[in-house]
C-alpha positions in Angstrom: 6.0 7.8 -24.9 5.0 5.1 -22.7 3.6 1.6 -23.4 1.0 -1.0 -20.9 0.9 -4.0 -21.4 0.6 -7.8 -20.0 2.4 -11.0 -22.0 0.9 -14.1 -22.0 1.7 -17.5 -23.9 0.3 -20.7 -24.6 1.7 -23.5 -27.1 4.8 -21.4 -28.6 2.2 -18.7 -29.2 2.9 -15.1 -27.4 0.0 -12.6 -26.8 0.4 -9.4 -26.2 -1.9 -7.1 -25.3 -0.9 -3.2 -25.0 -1.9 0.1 -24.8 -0.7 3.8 -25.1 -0.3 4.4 -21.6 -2.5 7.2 -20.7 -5.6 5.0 -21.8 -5.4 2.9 -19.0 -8.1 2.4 -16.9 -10.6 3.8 -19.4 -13.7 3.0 -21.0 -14.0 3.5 -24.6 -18.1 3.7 -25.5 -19.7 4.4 -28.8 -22.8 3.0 -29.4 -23.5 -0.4 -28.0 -19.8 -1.0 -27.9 -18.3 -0.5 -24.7 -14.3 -1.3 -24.7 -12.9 -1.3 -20.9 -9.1 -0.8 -20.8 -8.5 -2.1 -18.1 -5.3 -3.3 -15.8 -6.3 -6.9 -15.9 -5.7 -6.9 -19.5 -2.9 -4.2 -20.4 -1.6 -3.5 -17.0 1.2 -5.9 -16.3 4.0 -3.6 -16.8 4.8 0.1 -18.9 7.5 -0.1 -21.2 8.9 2.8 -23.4 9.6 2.4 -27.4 12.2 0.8 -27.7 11.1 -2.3 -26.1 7.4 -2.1 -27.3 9.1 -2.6 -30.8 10.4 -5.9 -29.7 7.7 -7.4 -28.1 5.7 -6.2 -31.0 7.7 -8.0 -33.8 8.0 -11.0 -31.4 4.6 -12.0 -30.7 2.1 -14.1 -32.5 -1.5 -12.4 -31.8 -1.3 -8.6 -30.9 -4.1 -6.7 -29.4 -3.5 -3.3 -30.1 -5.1 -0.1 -28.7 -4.3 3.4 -29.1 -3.3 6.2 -31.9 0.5 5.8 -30.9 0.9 2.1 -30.4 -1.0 1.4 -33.8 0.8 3.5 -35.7 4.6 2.2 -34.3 2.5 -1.1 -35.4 1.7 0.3 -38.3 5.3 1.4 -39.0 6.9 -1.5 -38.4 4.7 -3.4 -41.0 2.2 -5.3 -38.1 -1.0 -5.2 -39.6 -2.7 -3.5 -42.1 -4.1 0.2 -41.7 -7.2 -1.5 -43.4 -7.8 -3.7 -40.7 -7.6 -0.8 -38.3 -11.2 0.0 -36.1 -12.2 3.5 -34.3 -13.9 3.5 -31.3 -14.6 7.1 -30.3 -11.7 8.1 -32.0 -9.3 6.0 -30.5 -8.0 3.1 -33.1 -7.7 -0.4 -32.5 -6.4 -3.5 -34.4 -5.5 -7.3 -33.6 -3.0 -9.1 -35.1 -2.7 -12.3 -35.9 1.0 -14.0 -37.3 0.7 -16.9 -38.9 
């Protein structure tokens, strides 16, 4: 399974923003909510597991879409499933690491 994502920081803070793979590109609409995917924001570079698991532990705020990525995220003990949101069946969550 592969990962997209795009790394950022500001002030000893890393963002990370990624994405099971295949959802690239997509838009994710229920309701009045309309979620865009998109390369901009997850599309810096694909990584595979092992890697995503570091970036994952390492960074301070994580956004977080996709039923594979969120539950490695889930695994590893980043976030809570409680905190976890569906939109159109596809989860999402955002971490923050104080």
């Amino acid at each position: 399974m592969q990962f997209s994502l795009k790394v950022s920081s500001y002030q000893k803070n890393i963002t990370l923003n990624i994405c099971d793979s295949k959802l690239l590109g997509k838009n994710i609409i229920q309701d009045k909510l309309n979620m865009n995917i998109s390369k901009s924001y997850y599309g810096e570079k694909l990584v595979e597991k092992v890697e995503a698991k570091l970036l994952l532990k390492n960074s301070s705020i994580i956004n977080i879409v996709g039923k594979e990525i969120v539950s490695l995220a889930i695994q590893l003990g980043i976030g809570s499933k409680n905190g976890i949101k569906i939109i159109s069946g596809i989860p999402f969550l955002i971490v923050f690491k104080i």
